[in-house]
N, CA and C atoms as an extended XYZ file, in Angstrom:
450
Properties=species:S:1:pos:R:3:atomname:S:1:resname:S:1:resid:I:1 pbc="F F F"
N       106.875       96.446      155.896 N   UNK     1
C       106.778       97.444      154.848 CA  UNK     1
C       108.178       97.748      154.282 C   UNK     1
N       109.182       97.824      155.454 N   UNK     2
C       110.515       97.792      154.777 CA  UNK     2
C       110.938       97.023      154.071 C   UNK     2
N       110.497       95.713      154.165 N   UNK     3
C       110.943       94.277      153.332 CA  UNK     3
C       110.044       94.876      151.419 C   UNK     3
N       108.780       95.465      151.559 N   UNK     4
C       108.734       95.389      150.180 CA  UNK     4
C       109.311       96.558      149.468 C   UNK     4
N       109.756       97.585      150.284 N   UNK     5
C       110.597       98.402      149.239 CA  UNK     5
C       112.084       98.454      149.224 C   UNK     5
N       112.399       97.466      149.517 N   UNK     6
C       113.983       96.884      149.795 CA  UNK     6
C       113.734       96.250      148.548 C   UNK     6
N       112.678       95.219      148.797 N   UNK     7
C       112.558       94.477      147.561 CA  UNK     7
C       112.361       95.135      145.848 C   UNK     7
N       111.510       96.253      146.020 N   UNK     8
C       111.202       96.341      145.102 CA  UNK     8
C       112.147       97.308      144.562 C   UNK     8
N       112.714       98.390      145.323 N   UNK     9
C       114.169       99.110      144.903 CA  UNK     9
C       115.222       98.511      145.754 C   UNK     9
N       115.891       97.534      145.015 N   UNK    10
C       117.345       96.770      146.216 CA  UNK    10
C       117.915       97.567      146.460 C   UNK    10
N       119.097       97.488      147.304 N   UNK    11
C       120.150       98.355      147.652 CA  UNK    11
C       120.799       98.418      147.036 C   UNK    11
N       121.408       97.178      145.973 N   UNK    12
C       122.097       96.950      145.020 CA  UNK    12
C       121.466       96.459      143.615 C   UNK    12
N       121.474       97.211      142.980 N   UNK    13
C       120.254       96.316      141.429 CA  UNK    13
C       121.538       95.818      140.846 C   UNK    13
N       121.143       94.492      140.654 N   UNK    14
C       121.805       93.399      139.677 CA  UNK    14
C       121.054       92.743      139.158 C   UNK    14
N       121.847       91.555      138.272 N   UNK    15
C       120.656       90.378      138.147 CA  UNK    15
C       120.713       89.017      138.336 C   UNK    15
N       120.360       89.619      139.594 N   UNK    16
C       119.639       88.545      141.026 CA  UNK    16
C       118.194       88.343      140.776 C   UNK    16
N       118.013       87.255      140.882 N   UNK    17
C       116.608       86.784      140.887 CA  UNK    17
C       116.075       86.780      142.257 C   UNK    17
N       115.539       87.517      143.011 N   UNK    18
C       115.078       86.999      144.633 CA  UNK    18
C       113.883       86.406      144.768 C   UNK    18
N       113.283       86.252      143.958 N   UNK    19
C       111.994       85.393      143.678 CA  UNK    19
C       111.731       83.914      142.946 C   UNK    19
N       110.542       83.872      142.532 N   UNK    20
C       109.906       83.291      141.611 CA  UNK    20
C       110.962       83.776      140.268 C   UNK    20
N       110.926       82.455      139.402 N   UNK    21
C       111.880       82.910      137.820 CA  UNK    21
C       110.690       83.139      136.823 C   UNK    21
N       109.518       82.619      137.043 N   UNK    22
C       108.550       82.692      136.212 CA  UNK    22
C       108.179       83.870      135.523 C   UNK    22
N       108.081       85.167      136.970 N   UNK    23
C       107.933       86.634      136.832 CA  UNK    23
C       108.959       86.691      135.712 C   UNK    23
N       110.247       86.505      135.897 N   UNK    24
C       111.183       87.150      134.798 CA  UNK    24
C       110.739       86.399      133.807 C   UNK    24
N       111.419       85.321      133.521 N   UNK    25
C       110.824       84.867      131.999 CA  UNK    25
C       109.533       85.616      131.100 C   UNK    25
N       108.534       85.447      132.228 N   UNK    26
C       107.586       86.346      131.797 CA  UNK    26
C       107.398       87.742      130.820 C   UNK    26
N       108.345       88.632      131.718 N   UNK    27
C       108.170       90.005      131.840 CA  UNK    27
C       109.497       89.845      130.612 C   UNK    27
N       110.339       89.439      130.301 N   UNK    28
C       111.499       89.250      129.109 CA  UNK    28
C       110.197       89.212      128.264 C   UNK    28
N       109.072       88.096      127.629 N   UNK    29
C       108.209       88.232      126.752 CA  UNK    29
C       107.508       89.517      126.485 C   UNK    29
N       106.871       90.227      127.597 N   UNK    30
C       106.175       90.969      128.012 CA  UNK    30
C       107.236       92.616      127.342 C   UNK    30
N       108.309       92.168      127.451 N   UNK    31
C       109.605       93.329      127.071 CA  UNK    31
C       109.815       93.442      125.527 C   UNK    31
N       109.486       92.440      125.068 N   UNK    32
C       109.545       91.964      123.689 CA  UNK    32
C       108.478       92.418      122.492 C   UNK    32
N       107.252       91.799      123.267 N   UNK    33
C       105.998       92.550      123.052 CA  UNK    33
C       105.802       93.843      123.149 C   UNK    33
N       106.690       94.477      124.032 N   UNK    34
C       106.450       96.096      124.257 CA  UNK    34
C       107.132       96.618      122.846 C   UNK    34
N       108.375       96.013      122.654 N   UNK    35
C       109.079       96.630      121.776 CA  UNK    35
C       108.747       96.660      120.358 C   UNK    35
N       108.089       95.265      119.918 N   UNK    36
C       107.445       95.103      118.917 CA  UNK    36
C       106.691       96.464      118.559 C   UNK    36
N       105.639       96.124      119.828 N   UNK    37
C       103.988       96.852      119.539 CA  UNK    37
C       104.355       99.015      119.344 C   UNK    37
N       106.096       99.212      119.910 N   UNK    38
C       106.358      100.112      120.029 CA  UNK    38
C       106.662      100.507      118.586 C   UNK    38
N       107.347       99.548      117.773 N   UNK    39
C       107.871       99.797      116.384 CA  UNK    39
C       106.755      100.082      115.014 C   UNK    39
N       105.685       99.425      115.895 N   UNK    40
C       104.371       99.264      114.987 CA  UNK    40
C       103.906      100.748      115.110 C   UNK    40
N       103.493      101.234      116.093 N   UNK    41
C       103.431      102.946      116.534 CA  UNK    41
C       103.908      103.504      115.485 C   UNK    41
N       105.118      103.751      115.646 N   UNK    42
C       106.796      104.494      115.426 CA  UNK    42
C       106.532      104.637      113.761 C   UNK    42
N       106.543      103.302      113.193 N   UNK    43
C       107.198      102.982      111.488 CA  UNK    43
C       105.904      102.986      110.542 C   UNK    43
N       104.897      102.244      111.050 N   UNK    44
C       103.634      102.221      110.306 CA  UNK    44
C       103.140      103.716      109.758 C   UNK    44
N       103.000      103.765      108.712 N   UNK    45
C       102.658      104.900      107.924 CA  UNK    45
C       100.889      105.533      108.660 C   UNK    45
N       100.299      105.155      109.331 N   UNK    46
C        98.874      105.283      109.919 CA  UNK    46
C        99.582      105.388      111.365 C   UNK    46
N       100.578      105.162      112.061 N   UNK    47
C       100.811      104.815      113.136 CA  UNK    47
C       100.302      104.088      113.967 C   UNK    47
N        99.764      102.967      113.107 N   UNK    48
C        98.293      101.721      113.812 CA  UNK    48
C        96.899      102.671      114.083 C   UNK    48
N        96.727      103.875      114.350 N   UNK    49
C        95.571      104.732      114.453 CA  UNK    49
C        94.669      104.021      113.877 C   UNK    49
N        94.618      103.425      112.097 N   UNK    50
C        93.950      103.210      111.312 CA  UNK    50
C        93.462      101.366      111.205 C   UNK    50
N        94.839      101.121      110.790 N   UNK    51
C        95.223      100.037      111.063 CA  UNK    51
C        95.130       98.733      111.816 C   UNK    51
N        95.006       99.208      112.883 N   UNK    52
C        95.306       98.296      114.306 CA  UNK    52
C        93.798       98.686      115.092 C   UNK    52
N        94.216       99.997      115.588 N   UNK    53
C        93.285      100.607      116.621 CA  UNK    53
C        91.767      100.891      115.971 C   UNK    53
N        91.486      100.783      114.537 N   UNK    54
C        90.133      100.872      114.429 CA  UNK    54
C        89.675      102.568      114.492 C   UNK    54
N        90.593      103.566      114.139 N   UNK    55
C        90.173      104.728      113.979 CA  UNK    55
C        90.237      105.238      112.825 C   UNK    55
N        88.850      106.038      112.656 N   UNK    56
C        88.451      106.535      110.959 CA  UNK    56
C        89.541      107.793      110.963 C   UNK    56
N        90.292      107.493      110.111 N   UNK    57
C        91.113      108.351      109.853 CA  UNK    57
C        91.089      109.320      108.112 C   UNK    57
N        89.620      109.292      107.932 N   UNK    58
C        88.635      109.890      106.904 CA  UNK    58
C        88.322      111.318      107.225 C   UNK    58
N        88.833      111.632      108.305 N   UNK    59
C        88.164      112.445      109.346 CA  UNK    59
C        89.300      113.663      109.275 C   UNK    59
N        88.791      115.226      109.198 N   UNK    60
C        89.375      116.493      109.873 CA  UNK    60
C        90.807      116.023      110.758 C   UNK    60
N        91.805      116.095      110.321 N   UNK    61
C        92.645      115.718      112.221 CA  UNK    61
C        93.311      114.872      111.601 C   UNK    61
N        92.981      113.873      111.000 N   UNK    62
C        93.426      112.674      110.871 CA  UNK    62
C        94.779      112.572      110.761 C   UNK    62
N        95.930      113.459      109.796 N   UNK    63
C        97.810      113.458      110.062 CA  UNK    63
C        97.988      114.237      111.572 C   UNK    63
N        97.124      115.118      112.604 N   UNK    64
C        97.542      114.884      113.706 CA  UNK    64
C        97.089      113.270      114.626 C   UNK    64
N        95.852      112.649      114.497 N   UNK    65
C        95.896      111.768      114.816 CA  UNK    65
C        97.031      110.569      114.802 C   UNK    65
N        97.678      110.830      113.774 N   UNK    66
C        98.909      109.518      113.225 CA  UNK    66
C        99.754      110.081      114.156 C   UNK    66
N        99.902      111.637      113.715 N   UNK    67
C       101.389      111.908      114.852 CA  UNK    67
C       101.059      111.958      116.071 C   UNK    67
N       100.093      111.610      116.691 N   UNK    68
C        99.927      111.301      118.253 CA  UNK    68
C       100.330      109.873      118.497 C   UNK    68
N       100.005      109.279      117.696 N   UNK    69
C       100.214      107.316      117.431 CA  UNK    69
C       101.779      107.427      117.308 C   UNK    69
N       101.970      108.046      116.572 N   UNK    70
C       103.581      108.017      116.612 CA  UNK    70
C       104.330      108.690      117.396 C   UNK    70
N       104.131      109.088      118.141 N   UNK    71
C       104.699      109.837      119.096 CA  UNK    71
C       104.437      108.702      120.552 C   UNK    71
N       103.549      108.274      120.545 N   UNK    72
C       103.179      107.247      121.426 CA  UNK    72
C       103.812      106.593      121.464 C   UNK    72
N       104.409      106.039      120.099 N   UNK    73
C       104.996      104.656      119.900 CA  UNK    73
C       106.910      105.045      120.201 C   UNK    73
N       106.725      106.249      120.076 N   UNK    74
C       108.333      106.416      120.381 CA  UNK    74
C       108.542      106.652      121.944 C   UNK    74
N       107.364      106.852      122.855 N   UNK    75
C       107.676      107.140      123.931 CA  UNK    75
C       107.700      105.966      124.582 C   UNK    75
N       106.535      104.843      123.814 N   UNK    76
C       106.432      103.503      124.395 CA  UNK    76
C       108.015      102.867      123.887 C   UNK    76
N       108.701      103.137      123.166 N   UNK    77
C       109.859      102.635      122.764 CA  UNK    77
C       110.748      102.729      123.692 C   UNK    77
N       111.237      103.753      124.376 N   UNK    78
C       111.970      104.396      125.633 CA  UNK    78
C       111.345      103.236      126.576 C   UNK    78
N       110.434      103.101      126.720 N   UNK    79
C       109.965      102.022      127.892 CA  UNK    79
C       110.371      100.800      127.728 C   UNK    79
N       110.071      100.117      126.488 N   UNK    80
C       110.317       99.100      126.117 CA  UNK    80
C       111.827       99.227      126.196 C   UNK    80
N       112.487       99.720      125.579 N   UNK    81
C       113.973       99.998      126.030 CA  UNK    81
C       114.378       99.244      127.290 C   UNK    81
N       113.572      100.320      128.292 N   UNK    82
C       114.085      100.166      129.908 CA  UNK    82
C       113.769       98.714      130.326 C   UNK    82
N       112.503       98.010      129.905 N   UNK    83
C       112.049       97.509      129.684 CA  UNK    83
C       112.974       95.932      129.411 C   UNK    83
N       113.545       95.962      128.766 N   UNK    84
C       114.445       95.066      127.767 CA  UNK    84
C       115.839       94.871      128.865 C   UNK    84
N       116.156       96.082      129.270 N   UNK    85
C       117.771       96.610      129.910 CA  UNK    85
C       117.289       95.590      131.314 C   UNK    85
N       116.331       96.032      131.436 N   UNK    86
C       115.925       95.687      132.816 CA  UNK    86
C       115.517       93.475      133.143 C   UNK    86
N       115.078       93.456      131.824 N   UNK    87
C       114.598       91.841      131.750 CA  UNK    87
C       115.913       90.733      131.712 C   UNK    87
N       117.172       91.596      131.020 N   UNK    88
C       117.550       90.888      130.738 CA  UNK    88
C       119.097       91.155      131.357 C   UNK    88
N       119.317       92.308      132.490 N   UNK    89
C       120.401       92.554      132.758 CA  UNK    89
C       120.490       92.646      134.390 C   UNK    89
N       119.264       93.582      134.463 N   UNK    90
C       118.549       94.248      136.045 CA  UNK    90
C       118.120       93.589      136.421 C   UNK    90
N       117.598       92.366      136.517 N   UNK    91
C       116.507       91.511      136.781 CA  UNK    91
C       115.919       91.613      138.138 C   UNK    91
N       116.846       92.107      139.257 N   UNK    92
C       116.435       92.663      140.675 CA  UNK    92
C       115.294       93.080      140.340 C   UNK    92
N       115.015       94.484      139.250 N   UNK    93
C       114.092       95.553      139.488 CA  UNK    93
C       112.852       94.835      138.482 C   UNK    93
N       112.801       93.192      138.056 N   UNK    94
C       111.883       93.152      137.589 CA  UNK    94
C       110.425       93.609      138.327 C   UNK    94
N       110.306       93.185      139.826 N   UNK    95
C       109.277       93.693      140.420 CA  UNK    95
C       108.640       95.046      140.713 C   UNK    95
N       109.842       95.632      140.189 N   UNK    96
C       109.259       97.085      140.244 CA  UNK    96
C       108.661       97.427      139.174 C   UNK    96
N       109.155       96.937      138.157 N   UNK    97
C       108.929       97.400      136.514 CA  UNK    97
C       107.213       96.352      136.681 C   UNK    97
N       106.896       95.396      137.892 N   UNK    98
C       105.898       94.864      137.534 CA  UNK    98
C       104.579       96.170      137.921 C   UNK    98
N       105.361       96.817      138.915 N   UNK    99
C       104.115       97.899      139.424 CA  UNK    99
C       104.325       99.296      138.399 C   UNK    99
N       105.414       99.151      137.829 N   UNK   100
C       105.201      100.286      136.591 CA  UNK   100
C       103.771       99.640      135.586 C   UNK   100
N       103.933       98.775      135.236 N   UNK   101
C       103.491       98.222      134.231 CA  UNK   101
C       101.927       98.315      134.523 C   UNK   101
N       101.737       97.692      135.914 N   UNK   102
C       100.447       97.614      136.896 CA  UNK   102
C       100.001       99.444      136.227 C   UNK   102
N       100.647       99.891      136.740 N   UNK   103
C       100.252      101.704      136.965 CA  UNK   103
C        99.671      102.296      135.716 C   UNK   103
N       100.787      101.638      134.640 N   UNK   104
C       100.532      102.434      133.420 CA  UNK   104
C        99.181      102.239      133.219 C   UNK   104
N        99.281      100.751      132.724 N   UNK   105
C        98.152       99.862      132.117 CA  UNK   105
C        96.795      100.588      132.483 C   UNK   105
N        96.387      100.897      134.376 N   UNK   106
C        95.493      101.519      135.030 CA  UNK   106
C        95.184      102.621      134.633 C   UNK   106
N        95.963      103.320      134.647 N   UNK   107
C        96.468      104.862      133.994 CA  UNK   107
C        95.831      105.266      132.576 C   UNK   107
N        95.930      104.225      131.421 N   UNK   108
C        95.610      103.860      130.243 CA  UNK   108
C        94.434      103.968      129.868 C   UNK   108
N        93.547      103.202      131.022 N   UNK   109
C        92.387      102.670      131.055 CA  UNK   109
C        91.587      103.594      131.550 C   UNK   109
N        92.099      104.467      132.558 N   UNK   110
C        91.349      105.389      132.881 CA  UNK   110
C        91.377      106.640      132.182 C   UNK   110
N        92.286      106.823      131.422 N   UNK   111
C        92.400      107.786      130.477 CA  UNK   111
C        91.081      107.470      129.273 C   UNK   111
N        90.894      106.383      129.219 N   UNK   112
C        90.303      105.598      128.290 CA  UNK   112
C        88.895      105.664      128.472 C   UNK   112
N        88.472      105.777      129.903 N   UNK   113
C        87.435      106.322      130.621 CA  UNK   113
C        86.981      107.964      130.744 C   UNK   113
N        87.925      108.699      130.916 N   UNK   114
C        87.851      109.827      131.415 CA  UNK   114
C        87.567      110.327      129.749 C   UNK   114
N        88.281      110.408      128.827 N   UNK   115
C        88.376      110.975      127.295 CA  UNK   115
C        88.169      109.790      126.363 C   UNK   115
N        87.364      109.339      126.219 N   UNK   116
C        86.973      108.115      125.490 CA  UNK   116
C        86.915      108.547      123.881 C   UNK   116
N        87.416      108.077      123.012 N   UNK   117
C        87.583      108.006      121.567 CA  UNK   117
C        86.362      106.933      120.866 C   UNK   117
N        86.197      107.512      119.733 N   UNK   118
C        85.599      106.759      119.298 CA  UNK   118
C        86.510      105.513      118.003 C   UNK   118
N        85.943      104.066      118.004 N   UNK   119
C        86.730      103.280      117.021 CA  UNK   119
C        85.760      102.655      116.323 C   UNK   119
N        86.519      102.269      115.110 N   UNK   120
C        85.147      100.998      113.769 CA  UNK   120
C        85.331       99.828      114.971 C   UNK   120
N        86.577       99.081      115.716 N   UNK   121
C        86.270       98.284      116.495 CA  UNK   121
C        86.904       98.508      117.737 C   UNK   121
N        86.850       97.515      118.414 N   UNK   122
C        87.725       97.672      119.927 CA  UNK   122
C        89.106       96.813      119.610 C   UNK   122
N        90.039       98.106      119.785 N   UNK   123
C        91.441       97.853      119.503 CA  UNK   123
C        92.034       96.732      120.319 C   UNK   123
N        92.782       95.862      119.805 N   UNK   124
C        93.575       94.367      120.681 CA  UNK   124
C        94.207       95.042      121.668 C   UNK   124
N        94.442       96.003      122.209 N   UNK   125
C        95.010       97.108      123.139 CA  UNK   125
C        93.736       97.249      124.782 C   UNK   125
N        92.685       97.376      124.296 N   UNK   126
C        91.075       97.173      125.049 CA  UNK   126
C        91.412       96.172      125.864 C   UNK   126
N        91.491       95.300      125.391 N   UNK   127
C        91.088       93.487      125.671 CA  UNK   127
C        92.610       93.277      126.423 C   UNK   127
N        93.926       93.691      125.876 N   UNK   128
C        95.028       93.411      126.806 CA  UNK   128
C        94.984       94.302      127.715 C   UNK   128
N        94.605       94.868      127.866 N   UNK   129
C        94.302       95.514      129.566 CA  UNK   129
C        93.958       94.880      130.305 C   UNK   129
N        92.800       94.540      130.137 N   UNK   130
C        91.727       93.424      130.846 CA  UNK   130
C        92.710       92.362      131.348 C   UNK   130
N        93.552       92.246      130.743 N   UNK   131
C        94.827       90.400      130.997 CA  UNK   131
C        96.023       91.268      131.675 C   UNK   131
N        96.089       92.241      131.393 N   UNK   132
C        97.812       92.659      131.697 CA  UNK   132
C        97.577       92.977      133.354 C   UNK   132
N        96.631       93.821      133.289 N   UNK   133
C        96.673       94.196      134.774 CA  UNK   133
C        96.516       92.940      136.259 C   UNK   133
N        95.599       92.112      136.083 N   UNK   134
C        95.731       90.827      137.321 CA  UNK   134
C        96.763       90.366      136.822 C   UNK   134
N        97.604       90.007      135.674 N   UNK   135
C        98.690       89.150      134.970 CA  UNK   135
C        99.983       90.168      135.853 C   UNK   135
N        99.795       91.280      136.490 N   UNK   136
C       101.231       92.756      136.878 CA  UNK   136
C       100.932       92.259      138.269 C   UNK   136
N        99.538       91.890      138.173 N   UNK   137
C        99.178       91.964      140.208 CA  UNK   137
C       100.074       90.539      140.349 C   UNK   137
N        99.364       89.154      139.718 N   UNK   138
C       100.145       88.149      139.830 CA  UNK   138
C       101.612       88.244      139.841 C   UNK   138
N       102.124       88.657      138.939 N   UNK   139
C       103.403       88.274      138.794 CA  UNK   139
C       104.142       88.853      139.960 C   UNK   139
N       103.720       90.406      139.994 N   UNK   140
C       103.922       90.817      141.267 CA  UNK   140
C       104.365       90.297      142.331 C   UNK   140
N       103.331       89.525      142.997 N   UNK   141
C       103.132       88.323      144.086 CA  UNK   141
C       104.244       87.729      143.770 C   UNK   141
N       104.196       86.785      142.531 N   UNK   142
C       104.765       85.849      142.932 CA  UNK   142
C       106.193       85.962      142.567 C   UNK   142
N       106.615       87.349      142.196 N   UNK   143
C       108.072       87.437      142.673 CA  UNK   143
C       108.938       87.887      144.158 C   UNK   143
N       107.281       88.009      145.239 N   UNK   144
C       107.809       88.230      146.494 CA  UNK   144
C       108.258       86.518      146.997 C   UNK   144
N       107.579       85.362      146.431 N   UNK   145
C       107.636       84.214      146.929 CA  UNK   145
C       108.806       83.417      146.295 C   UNK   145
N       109.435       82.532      146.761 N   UNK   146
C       110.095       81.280      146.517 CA  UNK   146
C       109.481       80.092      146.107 C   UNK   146
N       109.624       79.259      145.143 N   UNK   147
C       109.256       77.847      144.955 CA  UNK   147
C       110.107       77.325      145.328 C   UNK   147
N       110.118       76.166      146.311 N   UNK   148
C       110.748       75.542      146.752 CA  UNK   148
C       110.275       74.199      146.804 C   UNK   148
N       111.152       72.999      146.342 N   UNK   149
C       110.641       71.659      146.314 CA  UNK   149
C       110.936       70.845      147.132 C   UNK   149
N       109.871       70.311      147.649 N   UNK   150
C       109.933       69.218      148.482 CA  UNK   150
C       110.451       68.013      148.455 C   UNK   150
């Protein structure tokens, strides 16, 4: 048990790879994508609410609806940030940032469950859940392991 939280908070964060390189490469895309999908939030005049996510924004609410989207997108920005600092500098703490990611995503979904919204469709946000979360468990894993060739 000591070995995985050594691992997952080092004693020293650098960027050391102690794993699998795949996880990083990975999670650099995955950092990229955050930042994107964060700017889309942030700048888009609908804040994707309308846009993206498939919400009638015809509706009572609708300029607080945007500023919840945008407010989202600036908090997801801060992440993506850490996100970025971390892929491409920290690389130690990629495995940790894999069980952030794990958490949120869960977190998301169950929010998603618990207070369910209504949409015209199911937002590309739905469906990457479904991939991100075994894709956080995997990578996970396989930055506790070594490839090593025979």
């Amino acid at each position: 048990m000591k070995f995985f939280f050594e691992f997952l908070l080092p004693p020293v964060v650098d960027n050391t790879i102690r794993g699998m390189r795949f996880p990083v490469y990975l999670f650099m895309a995955i950092a990229i994508v955050s930042a994107v999908r964060s700017a889309i939030h942030l700048l888009a005049a609908d804040g994707g609410a309308g846009s993206i996510a498939g919400m009638d924004l015809s509706v009572a609410g609708a300029p607080e609806i945007i500023f919840s989207f945008a407010l989202w997108g600036s908090a997801q920005l801060i992440y993506a940030f850490i996100q970025l600092v971390v892929a491409f500098r920290y690389r130690s703490l990629v495995p940790f940032m894999y069980v952030l990611l794990f958490v949120e995503t869960a977190l998301r979904m169950l929010v998603g469950h618990m207070k369910p919204a209504t949409f015209l469709h199911t937002p590309p946000g739905a469906y990457a859940n479904y991939v991100t979360l075994p894709v956080a468990a995997l990578m996970l894993i396989l930055s506790f392991t070594t490839w090593r060739r025979t």
